[in-house]
Z-matrix of the N, CA and C atoms (Angstrom, degrees):
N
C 1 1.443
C 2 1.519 1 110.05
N 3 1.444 2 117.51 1 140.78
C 4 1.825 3 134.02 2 169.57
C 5 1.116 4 90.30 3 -42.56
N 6 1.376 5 134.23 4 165.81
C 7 1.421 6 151.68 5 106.27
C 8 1.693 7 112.74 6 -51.05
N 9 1.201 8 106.57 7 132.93
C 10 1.822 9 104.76 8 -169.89
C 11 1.415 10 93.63 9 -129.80
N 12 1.624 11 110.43 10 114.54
C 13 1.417 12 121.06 11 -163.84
C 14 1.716 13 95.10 12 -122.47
N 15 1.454 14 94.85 13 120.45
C 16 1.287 15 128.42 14 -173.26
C 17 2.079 16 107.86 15 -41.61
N 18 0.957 17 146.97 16 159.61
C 19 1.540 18 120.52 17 -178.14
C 20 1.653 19 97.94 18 -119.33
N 21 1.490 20 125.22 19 101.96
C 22 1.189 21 123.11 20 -165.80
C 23 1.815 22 110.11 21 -95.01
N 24 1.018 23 119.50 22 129.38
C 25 1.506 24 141.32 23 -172.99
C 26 1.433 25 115.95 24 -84.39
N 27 1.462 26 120.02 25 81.50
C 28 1.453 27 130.71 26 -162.84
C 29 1.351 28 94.51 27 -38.72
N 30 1.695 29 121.30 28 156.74
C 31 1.180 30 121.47 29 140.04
C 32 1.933 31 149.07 30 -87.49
N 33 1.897 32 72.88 31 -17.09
C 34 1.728 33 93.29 32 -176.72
C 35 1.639 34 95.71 33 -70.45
N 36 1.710 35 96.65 34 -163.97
C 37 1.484 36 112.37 35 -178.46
C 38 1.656 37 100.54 36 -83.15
N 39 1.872 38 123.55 37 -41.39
C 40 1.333 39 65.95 38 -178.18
C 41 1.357 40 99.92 39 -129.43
N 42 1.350 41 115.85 40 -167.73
C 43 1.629 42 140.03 41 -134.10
C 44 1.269 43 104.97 42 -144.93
N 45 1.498 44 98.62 43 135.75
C 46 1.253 45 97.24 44 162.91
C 47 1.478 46 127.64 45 -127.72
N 48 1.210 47 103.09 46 24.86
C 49 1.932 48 124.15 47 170.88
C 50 1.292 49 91.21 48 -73.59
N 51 1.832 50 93.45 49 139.40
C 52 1.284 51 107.82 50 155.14
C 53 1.482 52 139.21 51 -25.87
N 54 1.403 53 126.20 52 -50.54
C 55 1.096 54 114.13 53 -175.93
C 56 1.350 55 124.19 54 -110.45
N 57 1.761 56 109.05 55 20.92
C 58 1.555 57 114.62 56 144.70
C 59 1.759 58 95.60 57 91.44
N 60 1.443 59 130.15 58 2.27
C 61 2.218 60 123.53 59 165.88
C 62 1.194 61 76.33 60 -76.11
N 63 1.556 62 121.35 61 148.24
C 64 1.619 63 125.30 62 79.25
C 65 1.071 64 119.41 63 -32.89
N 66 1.410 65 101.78 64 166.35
C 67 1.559 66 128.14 65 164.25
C 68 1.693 67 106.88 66 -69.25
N 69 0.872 68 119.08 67 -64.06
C 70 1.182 69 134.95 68 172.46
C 71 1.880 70 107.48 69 -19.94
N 72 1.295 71 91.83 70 -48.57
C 73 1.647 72 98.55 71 -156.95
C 74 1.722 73 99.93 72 -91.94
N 75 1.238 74 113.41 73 -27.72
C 76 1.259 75 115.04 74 153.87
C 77 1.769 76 128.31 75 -64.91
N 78 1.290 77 109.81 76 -20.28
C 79 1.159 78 122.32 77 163.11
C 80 1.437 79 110.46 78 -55.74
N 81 1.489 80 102.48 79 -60.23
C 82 1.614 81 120.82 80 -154.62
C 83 1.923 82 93.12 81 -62.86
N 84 1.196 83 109.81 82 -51.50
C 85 1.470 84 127.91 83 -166.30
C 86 1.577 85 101.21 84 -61.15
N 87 0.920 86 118.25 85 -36.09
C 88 1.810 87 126.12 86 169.40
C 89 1.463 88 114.20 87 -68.17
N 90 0.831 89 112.99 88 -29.91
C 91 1.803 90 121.06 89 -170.76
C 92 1.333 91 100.65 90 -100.89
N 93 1.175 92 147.06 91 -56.19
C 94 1.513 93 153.38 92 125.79
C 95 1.363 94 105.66 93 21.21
N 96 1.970 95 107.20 94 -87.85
C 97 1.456 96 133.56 95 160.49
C 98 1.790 97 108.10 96 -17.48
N 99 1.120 98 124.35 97 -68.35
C 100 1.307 99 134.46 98 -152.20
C 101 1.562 100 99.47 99 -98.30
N 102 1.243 101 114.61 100 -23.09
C 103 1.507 102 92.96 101 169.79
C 104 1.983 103 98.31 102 -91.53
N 105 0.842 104 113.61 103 -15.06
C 106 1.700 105 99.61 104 172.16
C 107 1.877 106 97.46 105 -58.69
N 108 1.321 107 94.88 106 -66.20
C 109 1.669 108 111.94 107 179.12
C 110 1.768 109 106.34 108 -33.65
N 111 0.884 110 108.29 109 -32.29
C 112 2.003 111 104.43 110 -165.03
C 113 1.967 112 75.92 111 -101.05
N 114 1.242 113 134.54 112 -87.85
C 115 1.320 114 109.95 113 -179.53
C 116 1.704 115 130.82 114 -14.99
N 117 1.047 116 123.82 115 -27.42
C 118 1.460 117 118.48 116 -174.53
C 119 1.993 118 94.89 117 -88.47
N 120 1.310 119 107.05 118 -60.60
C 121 1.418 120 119.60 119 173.08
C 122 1.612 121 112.94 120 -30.72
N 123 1.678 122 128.53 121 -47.43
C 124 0.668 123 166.88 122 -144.45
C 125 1.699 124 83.90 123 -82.31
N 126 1.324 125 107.35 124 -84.59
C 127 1.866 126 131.05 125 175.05
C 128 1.466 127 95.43 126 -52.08
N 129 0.974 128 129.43 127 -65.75
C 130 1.548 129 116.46 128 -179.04
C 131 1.723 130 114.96 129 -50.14
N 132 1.258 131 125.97 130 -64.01
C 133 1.164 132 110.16 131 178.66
C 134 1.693 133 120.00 132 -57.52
N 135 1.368 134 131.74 133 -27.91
C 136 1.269 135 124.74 134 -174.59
C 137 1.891 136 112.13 135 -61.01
N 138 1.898 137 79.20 136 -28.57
C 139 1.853 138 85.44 137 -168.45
C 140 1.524 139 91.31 138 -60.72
N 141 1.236 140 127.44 139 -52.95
C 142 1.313 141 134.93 140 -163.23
C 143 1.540 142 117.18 141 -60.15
N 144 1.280 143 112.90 142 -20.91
C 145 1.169 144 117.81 143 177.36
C 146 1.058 145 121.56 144 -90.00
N 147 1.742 146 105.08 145 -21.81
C 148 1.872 147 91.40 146 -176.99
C 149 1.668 148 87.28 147 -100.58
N 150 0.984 149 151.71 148 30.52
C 151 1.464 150 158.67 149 -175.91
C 152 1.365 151 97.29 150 -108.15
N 153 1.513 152 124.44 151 -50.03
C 154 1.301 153 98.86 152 -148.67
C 155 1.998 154 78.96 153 -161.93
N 156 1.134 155 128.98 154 99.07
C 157 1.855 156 132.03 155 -173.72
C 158 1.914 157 83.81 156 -84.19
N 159 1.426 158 112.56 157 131.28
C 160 1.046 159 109.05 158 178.37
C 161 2.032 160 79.59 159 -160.56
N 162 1.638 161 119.36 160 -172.73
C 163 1.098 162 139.05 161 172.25
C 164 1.441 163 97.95 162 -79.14
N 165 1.546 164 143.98 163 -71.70
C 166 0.907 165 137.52 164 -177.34
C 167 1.198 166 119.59 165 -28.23
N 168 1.578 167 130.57 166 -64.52
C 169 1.457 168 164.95 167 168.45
C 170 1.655 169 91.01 168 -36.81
N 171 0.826 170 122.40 169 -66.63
C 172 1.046 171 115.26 170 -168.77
C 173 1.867 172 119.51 171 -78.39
N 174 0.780 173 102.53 172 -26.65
C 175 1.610 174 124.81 173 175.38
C 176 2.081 175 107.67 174 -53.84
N 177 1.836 176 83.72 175 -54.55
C 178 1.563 177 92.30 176 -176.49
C 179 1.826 178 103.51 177 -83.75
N 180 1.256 179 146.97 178 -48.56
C 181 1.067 180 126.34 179 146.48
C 182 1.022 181 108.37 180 -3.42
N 183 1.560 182 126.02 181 -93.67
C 184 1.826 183 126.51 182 -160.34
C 185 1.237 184 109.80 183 -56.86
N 186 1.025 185 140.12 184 -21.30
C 187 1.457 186 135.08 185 -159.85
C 188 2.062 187 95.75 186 -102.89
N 189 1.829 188 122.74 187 -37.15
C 190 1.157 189 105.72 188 166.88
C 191 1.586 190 118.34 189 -71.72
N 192 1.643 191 129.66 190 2.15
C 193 1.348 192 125.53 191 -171.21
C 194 1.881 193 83.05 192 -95.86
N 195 1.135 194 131.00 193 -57.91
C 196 1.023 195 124.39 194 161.57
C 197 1.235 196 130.91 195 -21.83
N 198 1.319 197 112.84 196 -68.97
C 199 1.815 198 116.61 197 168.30
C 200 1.561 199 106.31 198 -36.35
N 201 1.937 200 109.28 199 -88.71
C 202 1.574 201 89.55 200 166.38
C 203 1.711 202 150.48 201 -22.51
N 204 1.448 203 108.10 202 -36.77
C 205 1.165 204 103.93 203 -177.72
C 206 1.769 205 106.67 204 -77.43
N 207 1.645 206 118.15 205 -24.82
C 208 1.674 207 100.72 206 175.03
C 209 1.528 208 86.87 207 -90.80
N 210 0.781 209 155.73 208 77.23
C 211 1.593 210 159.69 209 171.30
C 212 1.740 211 90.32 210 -132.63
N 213 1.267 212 95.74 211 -77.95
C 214 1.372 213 100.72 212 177.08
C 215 1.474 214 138.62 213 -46.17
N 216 1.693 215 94.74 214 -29.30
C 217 1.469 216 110.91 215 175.68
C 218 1.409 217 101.65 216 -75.60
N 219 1.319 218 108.41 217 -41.19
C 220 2.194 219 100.50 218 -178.88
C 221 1.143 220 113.56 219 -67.03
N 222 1.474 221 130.42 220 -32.68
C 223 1.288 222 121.81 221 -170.61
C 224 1.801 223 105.83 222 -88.85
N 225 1.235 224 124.55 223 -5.20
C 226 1.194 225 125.41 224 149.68
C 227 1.096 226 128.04 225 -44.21
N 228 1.629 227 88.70 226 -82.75
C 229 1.740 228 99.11 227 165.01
C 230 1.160 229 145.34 228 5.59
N 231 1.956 230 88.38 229 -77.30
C 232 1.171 231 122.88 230 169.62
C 233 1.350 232 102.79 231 -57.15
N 234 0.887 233 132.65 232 -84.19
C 235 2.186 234 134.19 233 -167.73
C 236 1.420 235 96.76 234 -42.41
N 237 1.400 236 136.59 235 -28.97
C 238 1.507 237 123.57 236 -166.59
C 239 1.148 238 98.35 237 -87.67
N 240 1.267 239 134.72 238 -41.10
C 241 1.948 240 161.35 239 -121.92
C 242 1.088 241 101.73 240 15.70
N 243 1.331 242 152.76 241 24.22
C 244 1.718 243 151.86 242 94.86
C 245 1.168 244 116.99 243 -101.09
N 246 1.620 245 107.41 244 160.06
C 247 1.765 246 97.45 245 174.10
C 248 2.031 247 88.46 246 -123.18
N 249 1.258 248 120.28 247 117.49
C 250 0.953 249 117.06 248 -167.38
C 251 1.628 250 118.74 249 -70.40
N 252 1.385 251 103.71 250 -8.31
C 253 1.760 252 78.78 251 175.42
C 254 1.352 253 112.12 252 -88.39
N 255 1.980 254 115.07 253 -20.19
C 256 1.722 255 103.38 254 160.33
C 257 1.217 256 129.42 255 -33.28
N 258 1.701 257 109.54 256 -57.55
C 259 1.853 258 116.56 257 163.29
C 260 1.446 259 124.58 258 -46.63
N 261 1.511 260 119.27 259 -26.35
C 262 1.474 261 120.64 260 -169.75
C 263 1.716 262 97.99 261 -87.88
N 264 1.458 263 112.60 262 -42.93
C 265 1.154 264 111.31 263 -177.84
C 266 1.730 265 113.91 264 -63.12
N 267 1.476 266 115.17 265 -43.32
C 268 1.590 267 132.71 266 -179.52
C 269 1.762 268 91.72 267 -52.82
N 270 1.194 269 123.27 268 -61.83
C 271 1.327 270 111.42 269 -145.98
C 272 1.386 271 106.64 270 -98.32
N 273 1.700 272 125.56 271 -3.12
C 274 1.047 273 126.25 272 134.28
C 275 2.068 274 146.52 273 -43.66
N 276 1.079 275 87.01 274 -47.65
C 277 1.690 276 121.34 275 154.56
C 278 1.193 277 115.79 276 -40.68
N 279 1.526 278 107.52 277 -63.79
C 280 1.638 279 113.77 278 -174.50
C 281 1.401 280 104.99 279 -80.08
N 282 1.513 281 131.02 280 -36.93
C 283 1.448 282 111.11 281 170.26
C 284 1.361 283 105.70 282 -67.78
N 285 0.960 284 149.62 283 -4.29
C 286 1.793 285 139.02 284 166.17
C 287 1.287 286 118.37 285 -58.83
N 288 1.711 287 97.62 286 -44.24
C 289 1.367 288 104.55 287 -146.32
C 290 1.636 289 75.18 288 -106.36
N 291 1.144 290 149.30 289 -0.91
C 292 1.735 291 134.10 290 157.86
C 293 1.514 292 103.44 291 -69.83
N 294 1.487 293 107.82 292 -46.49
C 295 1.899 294 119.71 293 179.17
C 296 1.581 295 103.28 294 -45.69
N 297 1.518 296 126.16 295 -56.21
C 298 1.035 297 132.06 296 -152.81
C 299 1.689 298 103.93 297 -86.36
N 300 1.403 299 115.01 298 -32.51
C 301 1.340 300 105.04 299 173.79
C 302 1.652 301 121.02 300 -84.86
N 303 1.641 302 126.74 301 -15.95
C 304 0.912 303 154.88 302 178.40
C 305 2.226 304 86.80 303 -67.67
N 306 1.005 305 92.99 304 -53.18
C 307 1.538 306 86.79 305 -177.85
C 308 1.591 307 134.29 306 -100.23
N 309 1.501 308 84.08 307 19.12
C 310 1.497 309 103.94 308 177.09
C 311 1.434 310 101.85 309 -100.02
N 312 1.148 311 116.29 310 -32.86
C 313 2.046 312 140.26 311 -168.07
C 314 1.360 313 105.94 312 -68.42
N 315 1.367 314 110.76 313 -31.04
C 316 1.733 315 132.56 314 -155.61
C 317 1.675 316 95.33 315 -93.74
N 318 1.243 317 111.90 316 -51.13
C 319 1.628 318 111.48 317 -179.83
C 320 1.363 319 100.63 318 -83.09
N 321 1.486 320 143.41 319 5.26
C 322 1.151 321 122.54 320 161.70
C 323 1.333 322 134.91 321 -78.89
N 324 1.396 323 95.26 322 -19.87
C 325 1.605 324 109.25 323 -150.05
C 326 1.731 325 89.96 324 -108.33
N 327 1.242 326 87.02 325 158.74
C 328 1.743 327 100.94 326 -161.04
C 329 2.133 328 105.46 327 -73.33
Protein backbone atom coordinates (compact mmCIF):
# COMPACT_ATOMS: atom_id res chain seq x y z
CA UNK A 1 0.00 0.00 0.00
CA UNK A 2 0.97 4.10 -0.96
CA UNK A 3 1.55 6.14 1.96
CA UNK A 4 -1.33 8.89 1.58
CA UNK A 5 0.09 12.16 2.89
CA UNK A 6 -2.43 14.53 3.97
CA UNK A 7 -1.69 18.07 1.72
CA UNK A 8 -0.99 20.66 4.51
CA UNK A 9 -1.50 24.53 3.68
CA UNK A 10 1.42 26.53 5.29
CA UNK A 11 0.39 29.30 7.39
CA UNK A 12 3.53 31.52 7.37
CA UNK A 13 4.56 33.76 4.37
CA UNK A 14 6.38 31.34 2.76
CA UNK A 15 5.30 28.19 0.92
CA UNK A 16 6.25 25.66 -0.57
CA UNK A 17 3.06 24.34 -2.61
CA UNK A 18 3.05 24.45 -5.97
CA UNK A 19 1.10 27.27 -6.67
CA UNK A 20 2.84 29.74 -4.32
CA UNK A 21 -0.96 30.97 -1.40
CA UNK A 22 -0.38 30.74 2.00
CA UNK A 23 -3.05 30.33 4.12
CA UNK A 24 -2.57 33.47 5.40
CA UNK A 25 -3.01 35.20 2.05
CA UNK A 26 -6.02 33.31 1.38
CA UNK A 27 -7.23 34.53 4.57
CA UNK A 28 -6.42 38.11 3.66
CA UNK A 29 -8.13 37.56 0.06
CA UNK A 30 -11.41 36.30 1.83
CA UNK A 31 -11.80 39.19 4.12
CA UNK A 32 -10.87 41.63 1.29
CA UNK A 33 -13.74 39.61 -0.82
CA UNK A 34 -16.41 40.19 1.88
CA UNK A 35 -15.61 43.47 2.87
CA UNK A 36 -15.99 44.55 -0.94
CA UNK A 37 -19.28 42.29 -0.55
CA UNK A 38 -20.55 44.21 2.82
CA UNK A 39 -19.43 47.62 0.95
CA UNK A 40 -21.81 47.12 -1.98
CA UNK A 41 -24.65 45.86 0.65
CA UNK A 42 -23.70 48.79 2.54
CA UNK A 43 -24.52 51.23 -0.90
CA UNK A 44 -27.45 49.21 -1.58
CA UNK A 45 -29.19 49.60 1.61
CA UNK A 46 -28.48 53.48 2.00
CA UNK A 47 -30.03 53.78 -1.61
CA UNK A 48 -32.99 52.05 -0.09
CA UNK A 49 -33.21 54.01 2.73
CA UNK A 50 -33.27 57.33 1.46
CA UNK A 51 -35.90 55.90 -1.25
CA UNK A 52 -38.19 54.58 0.89
CA UNK A 53 -37.44 55.05 5.47
CA UNK A 54 -39.37 52.03 6.49
CA UNK A 55 -38.25 49.24 9.51
CA UNK A 56 -36.86 46.95 6.98
CA UNK A 57 -34.60 49.83 5.41
CA UNK A 58 -33.47 50.54 8.30
CA UNK A 59 -32.91 47.13 9.84
CA UNK A 60 -30.59 46.27 6.69
CA UNK A 61 -28.59 49.55 7.01
CA UNK A 62 -27.68 48.43 10.69
CA UNK A 63 -27.00 45.06 10.04
CA UNK A 64 -24.54 46.21 6.69
CA UNK A 65 -22.63 48.76 9.34
CA UNK A 66 -22.44 45.66 11.34
CA UNK A 67 -21.13 43.36 8.63
CA UNK A 68 -18.31 45.98 8.07
CA UNK A 69 -17.49 46.44 11.50
CA UNK A 70 -16.61 42.31 11.92
CA UNK A 71 -14.99 42.83 8.47
CA UNK A 72 -12.76 45.00 10.10
CA UNK A 73 -12.41 42.97 13.14
CA UNK A 74 -11.14 39.86 10.77
CA UNK A 75 -8.84 41.68 8.88
CA UNK A 76 -7.32 42.85 12.14
CA UNK A 77 -6.99 39.77 13.43
CA UNK A 78 -5.50 38.66 10.66
CA UNK A 79 -2.54 41.63 10.57
CA UNK A 80 -2.19 41.15 14.47
CA UNK A 81 -2.56 37.05 14.24
CA UNK A 82 -3.92 37.59 17.90
CA UNK A 83 -5.85 40.34 19.22
CA UNK A 84 -4.71 40.27 22.79
CA UNK A 85 -7.51 41.36 24.78
CA UNK A 86 -9.54 38.16 23.20
CA UNK A 87 -6.66 36.10 25.15
CA UNK A 88 -6.99 38.35 28.31
CA UNK A 89 -10.65 38.01 28.22
CA UNK A 90 -10.37 33.85 27.27
CA UNK A 91 -8.00 33.22 30.05
CA UNK A 92 -9.75 35.33 32.40
CA UNK A 93 -13.01 33.24 32.02
CA UNK A 94 -11.27 30.08 32.68
CA UNK A 95 -9.76 31.30 35.95
CA UNK A 96 -13.46 32.13 37.06
CA UNK A 97 -14.83 29.25 36.09
CA UNK A 98 -11.63 27.05 37.90
CA UNK A 99 -12.53 29.70 41.08
CA UNK A 100 -16.12 28.78 40.78
CA UNK A 101 -15.75 25.07 40.41
CA UNK A 102 -12.88 24.91 42.98
CA UNK A 103 -15.74 26.34 45.22
CA UNK A 104 -18.41 24.35 44.21
CA UNK A 105 -16.03 20.98 45.15
CA UNK A 106 -15.41 22.63 48.65
CA UNK A 107 -19.23 22.83 49.58
CA UNK A 108 -19.64 19.38 48.43
CA UNK A 109 -17.53 17.47 50.33
CA UNK A 110 -18.34 16.65 53.85
Amino acid sequence: MEDQQSENIPIDDECDSPIGISLLQICYFIALFDFAQSIYFLAQSTSLLVLNVNLYTMVAFAGSIFWILMVILLIVGLWKETLTWTSHVVNEAKSNLKTAMRQRLTKQMP
